[in-house]
DRENDREN-611939 format. One line per 8 residues: their letters; for each residue x, y, z of N, C-alpha, C, CB. Coordinates in pm, 1 decimal. Glycine has a CB too. Example, Ala and Ser with C-alpha at 12.3 -4.5 7.8 and 13.67 -1.06 7.14 Angstrom:
! residues 2
AS) 1319.0,-569.0,780.0,1230.0,-450.0,780.0,1320.0,-330.0,780.0,1130.8,-447.3,904.6; 1285.0,-225.0,708.0,1367.0,-106.0,714.0,1290.0,3.0,787.0,1408.4,-59.8,572.5
***
This chain:
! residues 208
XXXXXXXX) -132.3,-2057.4,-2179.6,-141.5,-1933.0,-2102.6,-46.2,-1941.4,-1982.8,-288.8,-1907.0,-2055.1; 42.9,-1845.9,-1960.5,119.5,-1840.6,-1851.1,26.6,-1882.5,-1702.4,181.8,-1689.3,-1853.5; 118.2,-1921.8,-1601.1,80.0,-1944.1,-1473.0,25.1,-1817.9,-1457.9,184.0,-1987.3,-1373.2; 143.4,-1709.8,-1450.0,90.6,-1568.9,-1353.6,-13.5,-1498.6,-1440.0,227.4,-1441.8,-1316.1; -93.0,-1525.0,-1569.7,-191.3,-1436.2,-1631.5,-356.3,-1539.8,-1564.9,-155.1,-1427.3,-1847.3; -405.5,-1431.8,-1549.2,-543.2,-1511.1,-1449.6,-642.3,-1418.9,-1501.5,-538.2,-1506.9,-1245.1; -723.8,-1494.2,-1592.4,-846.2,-1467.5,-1619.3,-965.7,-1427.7,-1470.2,-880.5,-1598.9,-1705.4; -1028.9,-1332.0,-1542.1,-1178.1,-1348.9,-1459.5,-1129.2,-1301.6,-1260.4,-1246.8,-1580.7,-1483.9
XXXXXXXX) -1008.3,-1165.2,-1289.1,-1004.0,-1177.6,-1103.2,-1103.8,-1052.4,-1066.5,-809.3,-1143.2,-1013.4; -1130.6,-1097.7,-989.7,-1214.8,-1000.4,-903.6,-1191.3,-846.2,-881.1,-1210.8,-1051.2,-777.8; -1240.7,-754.1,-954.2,-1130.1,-629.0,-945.9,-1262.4,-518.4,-875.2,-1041.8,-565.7,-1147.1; -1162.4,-426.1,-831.8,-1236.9,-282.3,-707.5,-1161.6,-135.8,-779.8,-1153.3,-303.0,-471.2; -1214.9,-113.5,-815.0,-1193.0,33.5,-917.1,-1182.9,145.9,-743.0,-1402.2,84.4,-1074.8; -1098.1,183.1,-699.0,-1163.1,272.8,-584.3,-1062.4,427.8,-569.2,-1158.7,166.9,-416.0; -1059.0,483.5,-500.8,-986.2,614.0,-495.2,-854.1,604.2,-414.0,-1078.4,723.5,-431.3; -826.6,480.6,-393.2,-655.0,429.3,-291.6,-615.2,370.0,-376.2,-639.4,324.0,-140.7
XXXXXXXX) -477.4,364.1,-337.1,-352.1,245.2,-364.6,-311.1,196.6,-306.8,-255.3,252.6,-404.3; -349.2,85.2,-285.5,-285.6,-26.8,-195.8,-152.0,-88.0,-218.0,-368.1,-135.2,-197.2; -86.1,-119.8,-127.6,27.4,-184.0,-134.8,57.5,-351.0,-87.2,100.4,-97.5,-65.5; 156.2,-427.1,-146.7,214.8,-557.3,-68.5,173.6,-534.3,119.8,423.7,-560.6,-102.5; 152.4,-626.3,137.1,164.4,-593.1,313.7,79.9,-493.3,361.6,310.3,-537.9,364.7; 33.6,-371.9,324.1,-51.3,-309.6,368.9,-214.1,-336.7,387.0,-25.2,-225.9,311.9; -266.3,-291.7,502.6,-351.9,-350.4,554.5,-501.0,-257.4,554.1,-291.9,-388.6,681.7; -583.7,-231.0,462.9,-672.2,-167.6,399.8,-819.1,-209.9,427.8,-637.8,-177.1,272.9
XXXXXXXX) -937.4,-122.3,567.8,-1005.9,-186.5,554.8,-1130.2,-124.4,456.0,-1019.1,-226.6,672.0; -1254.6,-208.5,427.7,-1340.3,-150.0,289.4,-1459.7,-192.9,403.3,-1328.7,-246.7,87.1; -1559.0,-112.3,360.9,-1715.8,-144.2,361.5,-1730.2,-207.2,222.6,-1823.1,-1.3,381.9; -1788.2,-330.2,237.4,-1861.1,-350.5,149.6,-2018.3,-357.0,114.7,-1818.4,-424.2,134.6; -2072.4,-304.4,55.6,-2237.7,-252.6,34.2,-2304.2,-248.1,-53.3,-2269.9,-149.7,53.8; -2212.7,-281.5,-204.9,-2286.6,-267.7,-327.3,-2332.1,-427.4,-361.8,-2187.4,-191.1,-450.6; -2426.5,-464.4,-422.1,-2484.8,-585.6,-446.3,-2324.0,-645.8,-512.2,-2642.9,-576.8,-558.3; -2293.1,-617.9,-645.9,-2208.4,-682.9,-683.6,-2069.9,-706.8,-610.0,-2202.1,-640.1,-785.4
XXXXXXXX) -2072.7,-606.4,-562.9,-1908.4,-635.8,-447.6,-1915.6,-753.7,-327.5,-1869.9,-469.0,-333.0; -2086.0,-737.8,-262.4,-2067.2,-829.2,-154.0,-2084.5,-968.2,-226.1,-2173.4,-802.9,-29.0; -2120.4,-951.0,-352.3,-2127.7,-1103.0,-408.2,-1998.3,-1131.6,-439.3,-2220.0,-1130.5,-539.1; -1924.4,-1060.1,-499.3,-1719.1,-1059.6,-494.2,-1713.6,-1125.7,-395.2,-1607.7,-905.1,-465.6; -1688.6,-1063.2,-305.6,-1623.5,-1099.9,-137.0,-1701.9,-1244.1,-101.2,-1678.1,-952.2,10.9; -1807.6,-1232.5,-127.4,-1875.0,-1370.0,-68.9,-1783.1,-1498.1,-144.2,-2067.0,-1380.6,-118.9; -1770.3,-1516.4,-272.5,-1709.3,-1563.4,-371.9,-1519.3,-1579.2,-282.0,-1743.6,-1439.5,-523.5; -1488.7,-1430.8,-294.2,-1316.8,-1473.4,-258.4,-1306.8,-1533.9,-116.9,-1202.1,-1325.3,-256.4
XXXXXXXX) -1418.3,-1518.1,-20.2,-1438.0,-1560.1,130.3,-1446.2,-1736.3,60.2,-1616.4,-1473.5,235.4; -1571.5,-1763.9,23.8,-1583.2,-1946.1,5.1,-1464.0,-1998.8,-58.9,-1716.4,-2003.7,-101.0; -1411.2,-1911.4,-161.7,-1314.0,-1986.4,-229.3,-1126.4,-1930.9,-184.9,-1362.6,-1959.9,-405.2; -1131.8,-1886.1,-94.8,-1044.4,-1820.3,-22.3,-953.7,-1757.3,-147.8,-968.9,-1919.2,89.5; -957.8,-1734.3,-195.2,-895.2,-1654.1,-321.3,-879.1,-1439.1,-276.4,-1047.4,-1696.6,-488.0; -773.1,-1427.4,-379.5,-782.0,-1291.3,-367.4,-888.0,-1247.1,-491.8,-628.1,-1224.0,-375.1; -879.1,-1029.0,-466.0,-929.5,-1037.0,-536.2,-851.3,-859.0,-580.4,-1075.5,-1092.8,-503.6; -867.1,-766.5,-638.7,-771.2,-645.4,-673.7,-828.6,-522.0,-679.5,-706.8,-658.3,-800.0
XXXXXXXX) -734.8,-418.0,-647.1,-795.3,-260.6,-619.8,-676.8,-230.1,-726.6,-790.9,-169.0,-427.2; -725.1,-154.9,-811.2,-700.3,-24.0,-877.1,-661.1,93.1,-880.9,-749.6,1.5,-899.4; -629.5,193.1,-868.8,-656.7,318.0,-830.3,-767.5,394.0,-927.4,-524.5,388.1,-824.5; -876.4,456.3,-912.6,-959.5,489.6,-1009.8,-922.1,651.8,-990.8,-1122.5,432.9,-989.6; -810.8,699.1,-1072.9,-765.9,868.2,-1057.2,-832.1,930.6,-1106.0,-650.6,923.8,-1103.5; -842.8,1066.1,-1174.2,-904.6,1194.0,-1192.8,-861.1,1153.5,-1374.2,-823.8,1358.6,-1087.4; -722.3,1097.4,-1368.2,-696.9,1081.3,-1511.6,-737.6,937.3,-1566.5,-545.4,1107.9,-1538.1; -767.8,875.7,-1462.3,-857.4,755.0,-1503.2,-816.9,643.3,-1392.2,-825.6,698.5,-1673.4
XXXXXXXX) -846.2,506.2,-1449.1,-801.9,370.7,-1390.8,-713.8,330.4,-1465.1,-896.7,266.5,-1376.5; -559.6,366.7,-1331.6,-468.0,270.4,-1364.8,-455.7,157.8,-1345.9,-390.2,289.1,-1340.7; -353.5,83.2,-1461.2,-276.6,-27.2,-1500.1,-254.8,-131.3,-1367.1,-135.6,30.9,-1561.5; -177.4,-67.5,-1338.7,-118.3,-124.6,-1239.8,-218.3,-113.6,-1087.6,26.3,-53.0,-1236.5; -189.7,-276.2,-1032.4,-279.6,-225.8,-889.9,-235.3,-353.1,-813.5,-482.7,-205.1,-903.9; -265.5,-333.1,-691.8,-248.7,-490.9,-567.5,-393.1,-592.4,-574.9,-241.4,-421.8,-350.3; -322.2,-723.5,-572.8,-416.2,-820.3,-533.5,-431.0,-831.8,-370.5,-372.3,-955.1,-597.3; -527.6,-837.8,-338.3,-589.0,-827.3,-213.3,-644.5,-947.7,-117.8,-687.3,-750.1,-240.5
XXXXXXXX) -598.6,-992.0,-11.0,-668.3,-1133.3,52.1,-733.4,-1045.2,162.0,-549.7,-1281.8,118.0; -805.0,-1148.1,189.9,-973.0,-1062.1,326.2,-899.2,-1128.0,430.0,-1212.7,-1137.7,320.1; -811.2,-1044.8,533.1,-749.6,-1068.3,653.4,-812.7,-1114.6,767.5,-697.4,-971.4,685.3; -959.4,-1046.2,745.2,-1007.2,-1043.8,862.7,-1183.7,-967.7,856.1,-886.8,-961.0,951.7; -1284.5,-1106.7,834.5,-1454.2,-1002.9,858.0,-1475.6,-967.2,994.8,-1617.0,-1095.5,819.6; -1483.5,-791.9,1001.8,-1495.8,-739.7,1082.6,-1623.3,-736.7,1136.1,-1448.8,-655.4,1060.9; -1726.0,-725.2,1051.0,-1848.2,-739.6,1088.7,-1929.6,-694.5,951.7,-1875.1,-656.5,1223.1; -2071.6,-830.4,971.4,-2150.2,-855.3,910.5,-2276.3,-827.6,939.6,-2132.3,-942.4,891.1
XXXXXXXX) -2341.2,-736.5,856.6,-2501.5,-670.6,860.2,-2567.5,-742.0,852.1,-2555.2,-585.6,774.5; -2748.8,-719.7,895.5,-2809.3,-855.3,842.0,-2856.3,-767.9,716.3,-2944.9,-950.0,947.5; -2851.6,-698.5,671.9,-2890.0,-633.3,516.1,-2733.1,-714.8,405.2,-2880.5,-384.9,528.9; -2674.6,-768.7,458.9,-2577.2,-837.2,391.4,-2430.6,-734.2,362.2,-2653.3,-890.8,251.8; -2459.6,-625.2,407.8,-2308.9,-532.5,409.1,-2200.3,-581.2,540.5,-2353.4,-339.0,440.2; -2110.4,-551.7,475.4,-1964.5,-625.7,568.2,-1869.5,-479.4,592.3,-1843.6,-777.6,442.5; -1846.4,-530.7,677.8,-1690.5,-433.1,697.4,-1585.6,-549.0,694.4,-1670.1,-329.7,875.3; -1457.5,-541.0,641.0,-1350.6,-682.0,609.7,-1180.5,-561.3,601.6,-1410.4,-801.5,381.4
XXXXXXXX) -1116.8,-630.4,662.5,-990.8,-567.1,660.5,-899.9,-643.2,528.5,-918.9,-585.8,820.1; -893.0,-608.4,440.5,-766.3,-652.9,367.0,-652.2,-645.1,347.8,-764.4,-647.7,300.3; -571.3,-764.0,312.9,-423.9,-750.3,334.7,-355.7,-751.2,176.4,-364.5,-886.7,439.0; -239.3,-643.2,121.8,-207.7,-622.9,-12.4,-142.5,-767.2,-30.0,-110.0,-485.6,-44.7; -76.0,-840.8,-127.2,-51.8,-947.5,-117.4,37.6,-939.7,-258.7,-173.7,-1037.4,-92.1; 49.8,-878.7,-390.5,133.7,-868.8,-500.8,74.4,-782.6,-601.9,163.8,-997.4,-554.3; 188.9,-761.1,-657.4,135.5,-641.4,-779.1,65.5,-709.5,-905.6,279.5,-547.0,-849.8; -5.1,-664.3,-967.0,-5.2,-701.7,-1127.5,-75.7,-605.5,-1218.2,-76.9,-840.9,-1154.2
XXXXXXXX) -117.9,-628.9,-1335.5,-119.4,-510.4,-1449.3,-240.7,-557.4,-1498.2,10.2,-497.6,-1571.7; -380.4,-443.1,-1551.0,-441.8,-538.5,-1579.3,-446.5,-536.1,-1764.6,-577.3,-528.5,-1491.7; -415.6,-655.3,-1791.7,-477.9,-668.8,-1943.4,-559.9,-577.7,-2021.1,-555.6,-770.0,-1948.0; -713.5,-655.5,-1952.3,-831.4,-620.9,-1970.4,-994.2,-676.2,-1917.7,-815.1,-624.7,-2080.0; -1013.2,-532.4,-1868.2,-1167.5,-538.9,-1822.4,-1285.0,-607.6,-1885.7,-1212.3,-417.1,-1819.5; -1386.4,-644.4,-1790.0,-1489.3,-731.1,-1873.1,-1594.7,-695.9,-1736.7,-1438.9,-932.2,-1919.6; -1771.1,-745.1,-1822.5,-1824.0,-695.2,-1734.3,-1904.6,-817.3,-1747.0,-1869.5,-555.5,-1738.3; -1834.1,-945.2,-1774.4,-1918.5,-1053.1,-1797.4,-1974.5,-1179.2,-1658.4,-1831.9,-1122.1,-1912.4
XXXXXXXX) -1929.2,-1120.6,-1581.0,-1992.3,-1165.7,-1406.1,-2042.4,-1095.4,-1344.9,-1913.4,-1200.7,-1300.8; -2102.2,-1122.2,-1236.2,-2200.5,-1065.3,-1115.6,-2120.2,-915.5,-1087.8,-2203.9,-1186.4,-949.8; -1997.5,-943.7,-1122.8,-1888.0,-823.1,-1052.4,-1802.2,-765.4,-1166.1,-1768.6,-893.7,-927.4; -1765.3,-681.0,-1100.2,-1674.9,-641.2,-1252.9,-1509.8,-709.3,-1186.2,-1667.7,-399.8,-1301.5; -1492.0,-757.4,-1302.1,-1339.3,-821.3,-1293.9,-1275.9,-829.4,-1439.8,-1341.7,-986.1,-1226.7; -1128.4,-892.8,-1439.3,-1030.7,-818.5,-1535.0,-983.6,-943.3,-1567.8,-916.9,-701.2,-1480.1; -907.1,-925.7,-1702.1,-753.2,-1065.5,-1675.5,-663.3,-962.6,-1675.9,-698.9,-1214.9,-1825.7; -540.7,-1020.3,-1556.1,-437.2,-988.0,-1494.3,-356.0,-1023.5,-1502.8,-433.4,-984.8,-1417.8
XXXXXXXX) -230.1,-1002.5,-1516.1,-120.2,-1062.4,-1533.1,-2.0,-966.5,-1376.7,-76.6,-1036.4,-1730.0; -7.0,-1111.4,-1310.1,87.9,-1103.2,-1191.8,238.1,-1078.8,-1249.2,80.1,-1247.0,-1099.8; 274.6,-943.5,-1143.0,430.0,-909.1,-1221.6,544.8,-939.2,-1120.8,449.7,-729.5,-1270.3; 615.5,-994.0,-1149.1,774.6,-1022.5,-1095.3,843.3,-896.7,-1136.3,860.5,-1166.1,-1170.7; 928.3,-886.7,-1009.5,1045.4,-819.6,-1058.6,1176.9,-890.6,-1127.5,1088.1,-752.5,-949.3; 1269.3,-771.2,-1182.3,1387.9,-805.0,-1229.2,1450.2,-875.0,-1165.8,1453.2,-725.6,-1254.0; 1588.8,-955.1,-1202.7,1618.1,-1010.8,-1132.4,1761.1,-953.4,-1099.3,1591.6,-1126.4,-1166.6; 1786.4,-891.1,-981.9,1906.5,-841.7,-973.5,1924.8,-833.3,-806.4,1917.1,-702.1,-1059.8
XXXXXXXX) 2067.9,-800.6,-787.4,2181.0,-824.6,-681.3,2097.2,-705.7,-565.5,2380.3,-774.4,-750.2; 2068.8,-750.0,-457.4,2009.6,-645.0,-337.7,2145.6,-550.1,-320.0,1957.9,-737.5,-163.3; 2192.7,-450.7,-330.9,2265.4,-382.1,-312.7,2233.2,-329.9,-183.9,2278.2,-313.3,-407.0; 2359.4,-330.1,-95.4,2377.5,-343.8,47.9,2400.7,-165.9,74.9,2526.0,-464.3,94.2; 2444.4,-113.4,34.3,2406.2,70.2,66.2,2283.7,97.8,0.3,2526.5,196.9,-5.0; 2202.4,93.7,-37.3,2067.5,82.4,-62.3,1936.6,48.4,-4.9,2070.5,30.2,-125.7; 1991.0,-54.1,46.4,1903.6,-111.2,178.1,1941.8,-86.0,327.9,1902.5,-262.8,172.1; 2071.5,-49.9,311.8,2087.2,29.0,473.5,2044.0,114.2,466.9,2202.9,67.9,541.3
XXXXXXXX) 2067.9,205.9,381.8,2015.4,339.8,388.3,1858.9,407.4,364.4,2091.5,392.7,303.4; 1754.5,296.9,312.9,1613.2,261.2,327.4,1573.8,232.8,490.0,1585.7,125.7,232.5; 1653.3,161.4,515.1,1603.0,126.8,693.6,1665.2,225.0,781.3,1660.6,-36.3,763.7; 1775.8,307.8,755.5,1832.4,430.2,852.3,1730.4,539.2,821.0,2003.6,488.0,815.6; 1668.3,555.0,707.5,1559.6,621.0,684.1,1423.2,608.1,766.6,1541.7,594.7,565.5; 1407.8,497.5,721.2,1269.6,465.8,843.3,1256.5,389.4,903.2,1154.8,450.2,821.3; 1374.5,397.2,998.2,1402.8,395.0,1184.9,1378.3,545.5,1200.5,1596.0,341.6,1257.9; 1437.3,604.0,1147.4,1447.7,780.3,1186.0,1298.8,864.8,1147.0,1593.0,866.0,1071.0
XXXXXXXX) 1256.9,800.3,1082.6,1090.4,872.7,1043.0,1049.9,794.8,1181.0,977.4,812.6,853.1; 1075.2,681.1,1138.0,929.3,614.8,1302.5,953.3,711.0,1394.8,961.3,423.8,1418.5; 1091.9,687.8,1483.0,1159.8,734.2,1619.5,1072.4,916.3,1624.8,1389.0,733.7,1598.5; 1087.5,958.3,1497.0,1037.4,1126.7,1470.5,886.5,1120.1,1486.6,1075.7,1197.9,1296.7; 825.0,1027.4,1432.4,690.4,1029.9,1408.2,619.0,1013.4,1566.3,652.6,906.4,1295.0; 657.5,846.4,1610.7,628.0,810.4,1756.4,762.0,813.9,1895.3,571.0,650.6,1736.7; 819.5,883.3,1895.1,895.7,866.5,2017.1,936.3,747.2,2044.5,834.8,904.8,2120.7; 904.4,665.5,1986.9,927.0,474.5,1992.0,1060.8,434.8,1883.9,746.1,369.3,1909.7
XXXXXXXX) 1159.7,416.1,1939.5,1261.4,309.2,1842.5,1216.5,189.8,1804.1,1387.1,265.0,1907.0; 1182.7,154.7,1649.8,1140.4,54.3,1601.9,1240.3,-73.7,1641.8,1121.3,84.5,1463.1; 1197.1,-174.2,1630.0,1280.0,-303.4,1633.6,1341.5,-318.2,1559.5,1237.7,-405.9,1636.5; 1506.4,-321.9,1585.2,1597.4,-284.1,1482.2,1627.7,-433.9,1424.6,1735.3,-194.0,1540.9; 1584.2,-564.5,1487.3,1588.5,-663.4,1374.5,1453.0,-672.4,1306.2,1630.7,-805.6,1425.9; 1347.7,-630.5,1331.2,1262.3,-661.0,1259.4,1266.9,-535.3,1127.0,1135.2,-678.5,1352.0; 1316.9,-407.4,1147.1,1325.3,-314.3,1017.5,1455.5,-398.1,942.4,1363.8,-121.4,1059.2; 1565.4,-465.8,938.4,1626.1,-485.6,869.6,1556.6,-613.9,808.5,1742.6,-477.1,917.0
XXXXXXXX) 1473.0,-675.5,810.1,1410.4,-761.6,785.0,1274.2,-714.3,669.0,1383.3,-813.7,919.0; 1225.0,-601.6,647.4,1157.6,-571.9,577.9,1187.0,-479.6,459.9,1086.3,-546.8,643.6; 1063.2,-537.6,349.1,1091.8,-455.2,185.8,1078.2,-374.6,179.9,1041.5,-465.9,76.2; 1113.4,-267.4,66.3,1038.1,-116.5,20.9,910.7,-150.4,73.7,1026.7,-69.4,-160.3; 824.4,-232.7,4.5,690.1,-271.9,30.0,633.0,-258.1,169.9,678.7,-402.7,-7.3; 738.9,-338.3,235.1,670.1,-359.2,387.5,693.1,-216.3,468.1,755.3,-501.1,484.9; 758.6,-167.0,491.0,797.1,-39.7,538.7,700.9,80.8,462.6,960.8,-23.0,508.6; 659.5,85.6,331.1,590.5,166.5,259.5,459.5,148.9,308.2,606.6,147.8,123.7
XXXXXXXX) 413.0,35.6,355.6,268.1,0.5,368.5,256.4,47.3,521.8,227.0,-173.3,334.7; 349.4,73.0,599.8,304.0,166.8,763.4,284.2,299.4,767.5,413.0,166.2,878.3; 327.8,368.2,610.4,365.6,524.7,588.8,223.4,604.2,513.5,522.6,536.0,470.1; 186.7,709.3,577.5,71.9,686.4,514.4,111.5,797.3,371.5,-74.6,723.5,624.7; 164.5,787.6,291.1,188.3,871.4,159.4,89.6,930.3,79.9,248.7,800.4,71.2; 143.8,1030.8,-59.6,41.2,1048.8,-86.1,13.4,949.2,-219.1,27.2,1188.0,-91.7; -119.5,958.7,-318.9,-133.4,822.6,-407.1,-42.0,820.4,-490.2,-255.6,800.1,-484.9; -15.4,929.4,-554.0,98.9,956.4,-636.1,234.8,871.9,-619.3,128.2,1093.5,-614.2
XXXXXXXX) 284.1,873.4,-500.8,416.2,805.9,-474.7,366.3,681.1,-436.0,514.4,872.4,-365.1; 290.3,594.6,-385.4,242.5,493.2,-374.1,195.7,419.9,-468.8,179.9,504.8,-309.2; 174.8,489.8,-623.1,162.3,424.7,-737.5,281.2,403.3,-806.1,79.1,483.6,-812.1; 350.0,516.1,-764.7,494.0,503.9,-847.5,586.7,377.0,-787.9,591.1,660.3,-826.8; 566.6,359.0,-672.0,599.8,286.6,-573.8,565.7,116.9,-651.0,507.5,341.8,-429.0; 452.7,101.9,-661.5,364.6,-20.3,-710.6,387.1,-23.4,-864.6,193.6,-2.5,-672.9; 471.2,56.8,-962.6,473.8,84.8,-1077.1,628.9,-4.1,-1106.2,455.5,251.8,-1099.8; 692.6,21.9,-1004.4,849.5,-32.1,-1045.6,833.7,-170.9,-1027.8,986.1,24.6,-946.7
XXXXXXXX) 959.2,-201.7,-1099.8,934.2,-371.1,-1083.8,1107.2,-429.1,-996.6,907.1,-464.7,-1300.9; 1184.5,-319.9,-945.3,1318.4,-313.5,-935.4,1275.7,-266.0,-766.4,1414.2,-201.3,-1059.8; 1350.5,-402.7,-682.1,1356.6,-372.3,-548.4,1424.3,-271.8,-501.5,1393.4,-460.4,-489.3; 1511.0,-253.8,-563.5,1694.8,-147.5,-552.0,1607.8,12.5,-573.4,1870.3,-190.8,-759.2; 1523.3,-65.0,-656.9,1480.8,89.3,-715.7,1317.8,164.4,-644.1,1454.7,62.9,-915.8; 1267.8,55.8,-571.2,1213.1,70.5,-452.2,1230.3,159.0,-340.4,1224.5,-16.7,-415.4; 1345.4,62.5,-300.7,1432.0,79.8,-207.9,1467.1,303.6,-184.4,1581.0,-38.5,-277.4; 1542.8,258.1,-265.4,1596.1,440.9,-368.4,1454.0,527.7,-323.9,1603.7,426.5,-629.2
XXXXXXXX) 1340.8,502.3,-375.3,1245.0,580.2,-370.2,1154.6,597.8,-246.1,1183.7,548.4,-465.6; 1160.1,502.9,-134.8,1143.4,523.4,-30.4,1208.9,564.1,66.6,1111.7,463.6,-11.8; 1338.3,582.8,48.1,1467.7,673.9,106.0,1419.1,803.8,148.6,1588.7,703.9,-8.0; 1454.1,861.2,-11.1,1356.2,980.8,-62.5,1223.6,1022.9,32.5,1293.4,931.9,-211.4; 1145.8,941.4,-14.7,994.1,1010.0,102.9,1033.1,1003.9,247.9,824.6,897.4,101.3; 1120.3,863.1,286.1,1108.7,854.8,398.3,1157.5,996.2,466.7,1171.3,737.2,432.3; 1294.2,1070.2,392.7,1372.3,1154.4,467.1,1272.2,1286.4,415.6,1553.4,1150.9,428.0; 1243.5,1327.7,295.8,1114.4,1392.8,265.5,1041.6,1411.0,434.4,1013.1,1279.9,143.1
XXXXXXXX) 939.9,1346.6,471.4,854.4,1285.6,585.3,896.2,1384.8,709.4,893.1,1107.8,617.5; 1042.5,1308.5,727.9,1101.7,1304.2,864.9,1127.4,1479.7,838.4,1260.9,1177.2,895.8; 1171.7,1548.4,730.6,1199.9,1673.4,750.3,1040.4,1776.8,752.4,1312.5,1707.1,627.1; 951.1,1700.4,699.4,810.8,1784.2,716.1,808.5,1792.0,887.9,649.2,1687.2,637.9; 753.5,1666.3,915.7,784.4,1644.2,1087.0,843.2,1754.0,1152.7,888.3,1525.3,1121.3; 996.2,1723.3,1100.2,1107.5,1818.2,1204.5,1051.8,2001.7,1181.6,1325.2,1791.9,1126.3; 1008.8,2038.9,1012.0,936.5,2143.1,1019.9,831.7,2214.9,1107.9,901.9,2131.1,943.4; 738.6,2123.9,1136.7,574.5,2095.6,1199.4,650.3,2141.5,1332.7,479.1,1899.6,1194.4
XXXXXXXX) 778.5,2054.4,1398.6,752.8,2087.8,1568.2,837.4,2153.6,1606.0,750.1,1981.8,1670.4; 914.3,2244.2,1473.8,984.1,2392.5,1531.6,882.8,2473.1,1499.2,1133.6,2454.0,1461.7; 788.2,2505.2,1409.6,700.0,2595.9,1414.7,614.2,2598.1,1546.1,627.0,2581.2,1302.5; 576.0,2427.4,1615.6,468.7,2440.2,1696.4,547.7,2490.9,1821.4,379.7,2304.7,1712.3; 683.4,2463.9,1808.5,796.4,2538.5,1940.4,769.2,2678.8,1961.9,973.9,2540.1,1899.4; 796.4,2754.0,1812.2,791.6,2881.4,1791.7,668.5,2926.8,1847.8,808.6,2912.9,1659.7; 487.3,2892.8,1814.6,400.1,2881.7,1844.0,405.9,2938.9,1987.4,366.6,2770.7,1812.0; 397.1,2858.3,2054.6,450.1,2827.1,2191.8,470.4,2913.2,2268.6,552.1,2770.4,2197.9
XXXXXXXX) 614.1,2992.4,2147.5,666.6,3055.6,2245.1,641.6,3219.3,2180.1,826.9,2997.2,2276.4; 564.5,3232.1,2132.1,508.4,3325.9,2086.1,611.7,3449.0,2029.1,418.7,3358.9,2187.4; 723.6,3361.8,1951.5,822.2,3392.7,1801.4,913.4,3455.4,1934.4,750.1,3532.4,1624.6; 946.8,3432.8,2043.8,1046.3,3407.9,2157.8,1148.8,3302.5,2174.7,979.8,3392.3,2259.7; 1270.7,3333.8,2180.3,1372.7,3222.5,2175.8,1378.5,3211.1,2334.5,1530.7,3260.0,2090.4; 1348.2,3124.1,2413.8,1380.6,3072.9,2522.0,1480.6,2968.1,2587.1,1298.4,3049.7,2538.1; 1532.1,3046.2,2725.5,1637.4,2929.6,2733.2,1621.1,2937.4,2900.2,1819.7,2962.2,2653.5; 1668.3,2854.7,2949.7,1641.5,2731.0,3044.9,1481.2,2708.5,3066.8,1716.3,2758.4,3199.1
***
């Protein structure tokens, strides 16, 4: 059996998509889940979210590590922040533990050349969403320093593109698709605060 196929992981059927790097927190409350978490807490292991859609539970989903227990009930419910940690696909479901869990197979991407107008133009993207969003210039060595992934996981999108997102296995092609939303984003934004101008000024063009 391959390294990356892993029997028996801990899986969360839920209504998000989580991403690499993104930071997701859960109540946990159902008997079988806090017995999950108790399990990936002792054995420090991850464990995986799903997306459970309208058209069902997809394939594809993030493995998940517990960043951080926020707080613990004495009825045994938790609040726990999790951190996304890699993609994988699942095989197949089983309902043969305390919890429901899957075998998984962890996915690599292709292996190909980072193309350098591709990735500038991902981070000129969102420097310019942040700067639009918060009035704050991001740290321009720390954005050239981060993936589709990492930059995708601060944005709050909708599930749709965040699956499609978690669906590719091509950084380049990542990259490409967060361009897209990012400048998408930044032009909703720029929409939102000429209308709230207009608003304002009660459909009056004003000057000084």
């Amino acid at each position: 059996m391959p390294d990356r196929l892993v029997e028996d992981f801990p899986l969360f059927e839920l209504g998000l998509v989580a991403l690499p790097h993104e930071l997701v927190p859960l109540h946990i409350f159902e008997e079988r889940y806090r017995t999950m978490i108790g399990e990936c807490l002792d054995r420090e292991t991850e464990f995986g979210i799903v997306w459970a859609s309208a058209d069902g539970s997809r394939q594809t989903g993030c493995a998940m590590e517990v960043a951080r227990v926020l707080e613990r009930m004495e009825d045994g419910r938790m609040n726990i922040l999790s951190r996304g940690t890699r993609p994988f696909r699942v095989i197949e479901q089983h309902e043969r533990l305390a919890y429901p869990a899957a075998t998984v197979e962890f996915l690599a991407d292709k292996l190909e050349a980072a193309d350098s107008d591709t990735v500038a133009a991902a981070h000129d993207a969102y420097r310019e969403l942040v700067e639009q969003a918060t009035d704050d210039e991001p740290d321009a060595e720390a954005v050239v320093q981060m993936s589709a992934y990492a930059m995708a996981a601060t944005v709050d999108f909708g599930l749709e593109a965040k699956q499609a997102l978690l669906d590719l296995r091509s950084e380049n092609a990542r990259l490409r698709l967060v361009t897209r939303l990012f400048r998408a984003a930044t032009k909703r934004l720029e929409f939102i605060e000429r209308a709230q101008v207009r608003a304002r000024s009660n459909g009056r063009v004003r000057f000084g």
